[in-house]
Residue, then its C-alpha position, 0 to 999 in steps of 0.5 A: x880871475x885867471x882865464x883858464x880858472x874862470x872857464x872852469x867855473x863857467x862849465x862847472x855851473x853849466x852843468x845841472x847837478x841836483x842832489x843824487x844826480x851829480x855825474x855831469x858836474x863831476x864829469x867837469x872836476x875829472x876833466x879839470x883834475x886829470x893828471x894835474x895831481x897824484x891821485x883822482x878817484x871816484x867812489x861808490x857814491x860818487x865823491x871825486x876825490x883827488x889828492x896830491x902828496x898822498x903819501x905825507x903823514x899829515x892828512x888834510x881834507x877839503x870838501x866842497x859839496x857839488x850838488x844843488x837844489x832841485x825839483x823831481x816828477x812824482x806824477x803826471x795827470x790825465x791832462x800831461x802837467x806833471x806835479x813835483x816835489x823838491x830835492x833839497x829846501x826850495x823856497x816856494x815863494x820863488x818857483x811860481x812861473x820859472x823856467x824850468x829843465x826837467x832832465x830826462x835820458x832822451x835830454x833836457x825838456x823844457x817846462x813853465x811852473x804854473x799855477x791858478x793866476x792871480x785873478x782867480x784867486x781871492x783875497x785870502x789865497x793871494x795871501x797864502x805861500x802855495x803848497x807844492x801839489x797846488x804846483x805844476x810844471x806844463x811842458x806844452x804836452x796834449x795829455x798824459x800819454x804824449x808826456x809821458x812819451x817824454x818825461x818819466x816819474x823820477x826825471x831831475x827837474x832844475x830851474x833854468x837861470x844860466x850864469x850872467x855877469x853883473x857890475x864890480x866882478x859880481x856873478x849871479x845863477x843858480x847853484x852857486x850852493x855849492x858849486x862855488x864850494x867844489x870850485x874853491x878846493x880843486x883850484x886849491x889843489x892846483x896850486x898846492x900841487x904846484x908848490x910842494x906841500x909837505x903834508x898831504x891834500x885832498x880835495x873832494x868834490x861831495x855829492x848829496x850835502x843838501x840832503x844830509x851831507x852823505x858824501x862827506x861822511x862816505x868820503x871822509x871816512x875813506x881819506x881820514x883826514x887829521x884835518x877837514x875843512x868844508x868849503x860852501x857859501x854863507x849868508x850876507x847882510x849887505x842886502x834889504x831885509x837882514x838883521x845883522x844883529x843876529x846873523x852878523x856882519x857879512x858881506x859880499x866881495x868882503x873875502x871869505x867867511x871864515x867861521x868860528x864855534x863849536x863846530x870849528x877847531x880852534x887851532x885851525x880857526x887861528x892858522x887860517x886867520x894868521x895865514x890871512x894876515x900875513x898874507x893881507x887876504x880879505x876875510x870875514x868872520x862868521x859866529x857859528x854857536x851851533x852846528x853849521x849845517x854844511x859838511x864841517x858837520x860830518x867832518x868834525x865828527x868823522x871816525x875819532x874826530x877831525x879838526x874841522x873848519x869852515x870856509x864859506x862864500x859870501x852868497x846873497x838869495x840863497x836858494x833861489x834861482x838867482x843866487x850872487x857871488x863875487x869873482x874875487x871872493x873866490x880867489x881870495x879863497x883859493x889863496x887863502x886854504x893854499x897858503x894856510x895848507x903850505x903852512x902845515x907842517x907834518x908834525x903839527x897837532x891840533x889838539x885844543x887847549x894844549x898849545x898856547x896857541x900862539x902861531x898855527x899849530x903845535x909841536x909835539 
């Protein structure tokens, strides 16, 4: 990975994001963005949104969501434990005894999640995944009033896992759902930007996808696209424990994911793969008989529709606090949505079955 490249990727995911608390990520893709394309801006919700070209009649979107998964005070007791609930879909199994950061205005405070150990339970506890409110975060505080002299109800909590490098170009964090995302379309934009596209490109960083993909949908409305592609990670089976005779065959540093199903356009499903081929950019295929669960499904059904697609990360323990994706998975993506939007065309379509669908898209 380029250097200049890899050092955005390091600040993005140094920057705490939990859903509806964006601003510091976002802060990173304006820095990164500014003056590098024709157009930046930031809306009500807080989608940063860029786009290059803008006048073309052809509109093309690409929504990477910048939020993650995290945790957020709802009380603090007499003894100054604070009880939390999640923001997103934590897997409980996973938070006992992690490091955490509760983000306050004062900065962030450092706290362990703790629980009743394990010698003090019985036989039948130790079998049971622990409820959230039999959780809590101890910042060391004496009691309630000194806690509260610090945290708030309400403050953000993430875990604290910084981003570390493993062998073969592999990475491994937290939040890579769905920074990674955010990451693949502005570094997309760049090198459209640089080459002349002749239809028109947005990149929007979203906010809010993991509690119910409300920044594409905002966004999606405001830029109109003719096409929209969600940009985040997907499920590998090149780890223990994963059947791949019904999650498929994905793996990790395999290339992108791209999927195919009813959420997705068929059209732009063929202009992606044919643009990997000529090209001979690595990519998988995911099936998606249902819908995807990611921004592909605001997209696809935004104002009279989009044709929508979905690019994805090959991701391992996703949702955990120890996520892991290769670095070339990740330029391989950048490639592959920079050469497929360079294809497009202002005159192509995408309707499905009018073509022959033979080549990327239709004339009119």
């Amino acid at each position: 990975m380029q250097k200049e490249r890899l050092a955005f990727f390091e600040e993005l995911m140094s920057a705490w994001c939990p859903s509806g608390f964006e601003e510091r990520a976002q802060d990173v893709v304006r820095a990164r963005l500014g003056g590098r394309c024709d157009e930046v801006r930031t809306d009500l919700h807080g989608n940063v949104i860029a786009g290059t070209n803008v006048g073309a009649p052809l509109r093309v979107m690409l929504a990477g969501h910048v939020d993650e998964i995290g945790l957020m005070v709802v009380y603090i007791d007499e003894k100054g434990f604070l009880y939390f609930q999640p923001i997103g879909g934590f897997d409980l199994n996973v938070l006992v005894g992690q490091r955490v950061l509760v983000h306050t205005e004062e900065g962030p405070v450092q706290g362990v999640i703790g629980r009743k150990p394990v010698h003090l339970m019985d036989p039948e506890q130790r079998k049971v995944v622990p409820k959230y409110e039999e959780l809590f975060i101890d910042i060391g505080a004496k009691d309630e009033k000194e806690a509260r002299k610090h945290v708030h109800v309400g403050d953000p909590v993430t875990i604290d896992a910084e981003m570390k490098y493993l062998l073969n170009d592999l990475v491994t964090s937290r939040g890579f759902d769905d920074r990674v995302g955010t990451f693949v379309v502005v570094e997309t934009l760049l090198e459209v930007a640089a080459r002349k596209p002749k239809v028109a490109l947005w990149s929007v960083s979203t906010v809010q996808e993991e509690v119910g993909m409300r920044g594409a949908r905002t966004s999606a409305y405001g830029v109109d696209p003719h096409v929209g592609i969600a940009v985040d990670v997907g499920f590998t089976t090149d780890c223990p424990g994963i059947d791949k005779k019904t999650t498929g065959d994905c793996k990790v540093g395999g290339g992108p994911i791209v999927a195919r199903g009813p959420n997705i356009n068929p059209i732009v499903f063929d202009g992606l793969e044919k643009a990997a081929k000529a090209k001979k950019i690595p990519y998988q295929i995911e099936a998606a008989p249902r819908p995807t669960g990611t921004d592909a499904n605001a997209l696809q059904i935004n104002r009279a529709g989009v044709a929508a697609a979905l690019i994805s990360i090959p991701n391992r323990y996703m949702h955990s606090p120890n996520e892991i994706v290769s670095l070339k998975d990740l330029d391989n993506a950048v490639r592959l949505l920079t050469e497929y939007v360079l294809s497009l065309k202002a005159t192509d379509e995408f309707v499905p079955g009018v073509s022959k669908r033979t080549g990327i898209v239709q004339k009119k």
